[in-house]
C-alpha positions as CSV (number, residue, x, y, z in Angstrom):
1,X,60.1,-13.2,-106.8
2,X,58.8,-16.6,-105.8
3,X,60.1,-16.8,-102.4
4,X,58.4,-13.8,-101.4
5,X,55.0,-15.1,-102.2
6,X,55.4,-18.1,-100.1
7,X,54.4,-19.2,-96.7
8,X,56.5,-18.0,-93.7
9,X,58.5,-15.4,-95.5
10,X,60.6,-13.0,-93.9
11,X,57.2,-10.6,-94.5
12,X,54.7,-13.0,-92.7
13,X,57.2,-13.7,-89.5
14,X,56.3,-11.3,-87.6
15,X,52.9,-12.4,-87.8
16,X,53.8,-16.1,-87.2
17,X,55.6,-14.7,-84.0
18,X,52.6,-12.9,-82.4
19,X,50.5,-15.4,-83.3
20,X,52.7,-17.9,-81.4
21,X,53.4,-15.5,-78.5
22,X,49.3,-14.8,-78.2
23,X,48.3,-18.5,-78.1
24,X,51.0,-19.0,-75.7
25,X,49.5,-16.1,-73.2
26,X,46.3,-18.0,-73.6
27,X,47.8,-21.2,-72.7
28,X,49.6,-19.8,-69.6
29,X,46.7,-18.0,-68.3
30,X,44.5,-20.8,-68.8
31,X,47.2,-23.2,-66.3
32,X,47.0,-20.2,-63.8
33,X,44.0,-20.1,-63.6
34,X,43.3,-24.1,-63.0
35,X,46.5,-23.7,-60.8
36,X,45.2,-20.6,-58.4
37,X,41.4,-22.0,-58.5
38,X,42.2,-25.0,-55.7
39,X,44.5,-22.8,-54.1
40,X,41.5,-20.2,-53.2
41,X,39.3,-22.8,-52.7
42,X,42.4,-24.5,-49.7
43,X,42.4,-20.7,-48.3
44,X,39.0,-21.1,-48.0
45,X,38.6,-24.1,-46.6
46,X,41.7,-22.8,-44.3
47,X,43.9,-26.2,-44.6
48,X,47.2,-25.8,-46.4
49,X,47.0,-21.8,-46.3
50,X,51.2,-21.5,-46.4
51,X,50.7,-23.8,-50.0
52,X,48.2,-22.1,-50.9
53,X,49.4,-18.1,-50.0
54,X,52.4,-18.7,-51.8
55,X,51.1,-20.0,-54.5
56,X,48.4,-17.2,-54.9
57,X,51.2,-14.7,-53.9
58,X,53.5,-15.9,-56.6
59,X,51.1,-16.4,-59.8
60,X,49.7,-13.1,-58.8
61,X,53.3,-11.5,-58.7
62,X,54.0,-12.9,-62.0
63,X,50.5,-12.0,-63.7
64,X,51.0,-8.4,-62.3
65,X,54.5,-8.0,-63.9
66,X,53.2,-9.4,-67.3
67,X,50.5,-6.9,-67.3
68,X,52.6,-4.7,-67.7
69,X,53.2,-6.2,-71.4
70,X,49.8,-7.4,-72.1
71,X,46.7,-6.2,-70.0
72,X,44.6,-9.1,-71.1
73,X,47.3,-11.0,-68.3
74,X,45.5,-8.7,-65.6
75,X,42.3,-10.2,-65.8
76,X,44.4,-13.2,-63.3
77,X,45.5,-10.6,-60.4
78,X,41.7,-9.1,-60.5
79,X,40.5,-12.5,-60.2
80,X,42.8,-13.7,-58.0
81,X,42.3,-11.0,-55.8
82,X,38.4,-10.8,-55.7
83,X,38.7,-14.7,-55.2
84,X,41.4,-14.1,-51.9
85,X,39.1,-11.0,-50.3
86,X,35.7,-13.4,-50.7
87,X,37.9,-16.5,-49.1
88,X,39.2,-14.3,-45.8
89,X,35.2,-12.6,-45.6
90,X,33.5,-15.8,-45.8
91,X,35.7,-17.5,-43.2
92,X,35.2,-14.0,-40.9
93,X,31.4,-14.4,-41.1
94,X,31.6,-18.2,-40.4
């Protein structure tokens, strides 16, 4: 009877999980994003574009998958996309 009004009981694990496993999404998206943001801005520039391809290629790859599981994580393919087609059109018109 006690143990089942405490904290982190069996009952409230579940929560604890997704709580853990949401701030954790956060976290991940927030280190893509600072990760793919010089990236765009080296295709851009045009210097570095192997780096930088593959590293826009393989976060997006990865963000794409885990959409799949949670479609906040498809905001980062959207973005990085938009970011990639404005980087190539800008460097057409220059």
């Amino acid at each position: 009877m006690l143990g089942s009004e405490m904290f982190g009981t069996p009952e409230n694990a579940g929560a604890i999980v997704r709580l853990f496993l949401g701030g954790g999404i956060l976290v991940v998206t927030a280190v893509a994003f600072l990760v793919t943001l010089p990236a765009i801005y080296l295709l851009y520039r045009g210097s570095y574009r192997l780096v930088a391809t593959s590293i826009v290629v393989v976060v997006g790859a990865v963000f794409l998958v885990g959409s799949v599981a949670s479609p906040i994580v498809a905001v980062l393919p959207a973005f990085l996309f938009v970011g990639v087609v404005l980087s190539w059109r800008e460097r057409r018109t220059a």
